[in-house]
C-alpha positions as a Markdown table, in Angstrom:
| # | Residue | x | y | z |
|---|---|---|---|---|
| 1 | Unk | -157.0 | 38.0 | 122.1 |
| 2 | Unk | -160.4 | 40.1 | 121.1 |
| 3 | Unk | -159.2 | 42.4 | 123.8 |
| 4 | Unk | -156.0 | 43.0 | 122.3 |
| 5 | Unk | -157.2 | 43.7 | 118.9 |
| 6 | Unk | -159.6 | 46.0 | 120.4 |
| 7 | Unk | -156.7 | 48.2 | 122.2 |
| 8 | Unk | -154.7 | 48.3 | 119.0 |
| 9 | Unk | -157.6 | 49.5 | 117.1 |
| 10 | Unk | -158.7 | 51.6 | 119.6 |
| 11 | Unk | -155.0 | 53.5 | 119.8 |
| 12 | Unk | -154.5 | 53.3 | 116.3 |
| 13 | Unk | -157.8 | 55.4 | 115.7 |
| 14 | Unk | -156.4 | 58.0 | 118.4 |
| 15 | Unk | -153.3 | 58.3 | 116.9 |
| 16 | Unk | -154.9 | 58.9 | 113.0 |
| 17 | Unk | -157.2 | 61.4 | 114.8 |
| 18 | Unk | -154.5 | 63.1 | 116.6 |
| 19 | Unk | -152.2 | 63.1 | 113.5 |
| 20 | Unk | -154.8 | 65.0 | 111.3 |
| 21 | Unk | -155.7 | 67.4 | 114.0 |
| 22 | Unk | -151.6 | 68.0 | 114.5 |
| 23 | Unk | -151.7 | 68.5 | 110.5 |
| 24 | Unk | -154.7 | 71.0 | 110.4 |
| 25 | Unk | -153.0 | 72.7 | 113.8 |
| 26 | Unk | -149.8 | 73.3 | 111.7 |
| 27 | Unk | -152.4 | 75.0 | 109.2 |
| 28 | Unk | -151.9 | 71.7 | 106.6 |
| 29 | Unk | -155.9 | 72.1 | 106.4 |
| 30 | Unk | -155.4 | 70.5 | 102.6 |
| 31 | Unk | -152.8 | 67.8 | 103.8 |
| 32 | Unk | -155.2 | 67.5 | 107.2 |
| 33 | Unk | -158.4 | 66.7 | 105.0 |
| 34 | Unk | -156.6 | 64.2 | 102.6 |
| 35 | Unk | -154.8 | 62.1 | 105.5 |
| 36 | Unk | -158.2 | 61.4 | 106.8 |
| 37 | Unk | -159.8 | 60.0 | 103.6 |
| 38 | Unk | -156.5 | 58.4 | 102.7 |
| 39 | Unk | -155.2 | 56.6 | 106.3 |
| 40 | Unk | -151.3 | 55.6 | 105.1 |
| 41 | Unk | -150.7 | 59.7 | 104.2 |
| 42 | Unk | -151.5 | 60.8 | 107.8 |
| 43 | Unk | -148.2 | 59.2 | 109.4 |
| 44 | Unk | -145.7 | 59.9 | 106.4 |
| 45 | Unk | -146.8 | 63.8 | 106.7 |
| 46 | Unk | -147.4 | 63.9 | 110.3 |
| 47 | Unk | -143.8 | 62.6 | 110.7 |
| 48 | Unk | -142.3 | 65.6 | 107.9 |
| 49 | Unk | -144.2 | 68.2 | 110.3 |
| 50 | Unk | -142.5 | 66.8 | 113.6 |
| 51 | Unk | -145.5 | 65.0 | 115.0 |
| 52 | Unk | -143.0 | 62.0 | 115.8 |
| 53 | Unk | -145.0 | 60.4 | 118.9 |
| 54 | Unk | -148.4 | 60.2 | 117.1 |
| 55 | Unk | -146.5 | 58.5 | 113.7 |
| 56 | Unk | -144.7 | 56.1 | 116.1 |
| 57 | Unk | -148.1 | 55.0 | 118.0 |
| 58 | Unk | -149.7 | 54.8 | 114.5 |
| 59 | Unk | -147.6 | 52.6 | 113.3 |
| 60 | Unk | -146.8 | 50.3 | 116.2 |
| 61 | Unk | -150.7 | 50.0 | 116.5 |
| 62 | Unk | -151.3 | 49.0 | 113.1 |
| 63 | Unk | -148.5 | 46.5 | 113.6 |
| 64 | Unk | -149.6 | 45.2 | 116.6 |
| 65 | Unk | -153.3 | 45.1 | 115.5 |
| 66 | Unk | -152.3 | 43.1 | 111.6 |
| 67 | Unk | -150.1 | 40.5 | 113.6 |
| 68 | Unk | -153.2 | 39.4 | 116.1 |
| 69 | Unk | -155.2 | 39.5 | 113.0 |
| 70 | Unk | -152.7 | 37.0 | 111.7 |
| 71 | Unk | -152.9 | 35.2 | 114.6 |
| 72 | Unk | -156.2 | 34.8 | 115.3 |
């Protein structure tokens, strides 16, 4: 299960980073900066600015990584 946790934490931090970098491409550098500090921002703008992919690994990481914390 430890390795499963890891891989959901490990994707969900690629997708945040790859969600702020798609935000500070699209020159959001103000919206980039605040979806860093403040984590549940970065998919609800990422997913206004078309960065659909990255919102949809976000999110299925975080639920994938909050049900094996409920499990284990």
């Amino acid at each position: 299960m430890g390795w499963c946790l890891a891989s959901a934490l490990a994707v969900f931090l690629a997708a945040h980073v790859a969600l702020v970098a798609g935000l500070a491409r699209r020159h959001a550098w103000g919206r980039a900066v605040v979806a860093f500090l403040v984590p549940p921002l970065a998919p609800w703008w990422g997913y206004r600015a078309g960065l659909r992919v990255a919102t949809l690994a976000w999110c299925a990481a975080l639920a994938v990584y909050a049900v094996g914390v409920i499990v284990a």
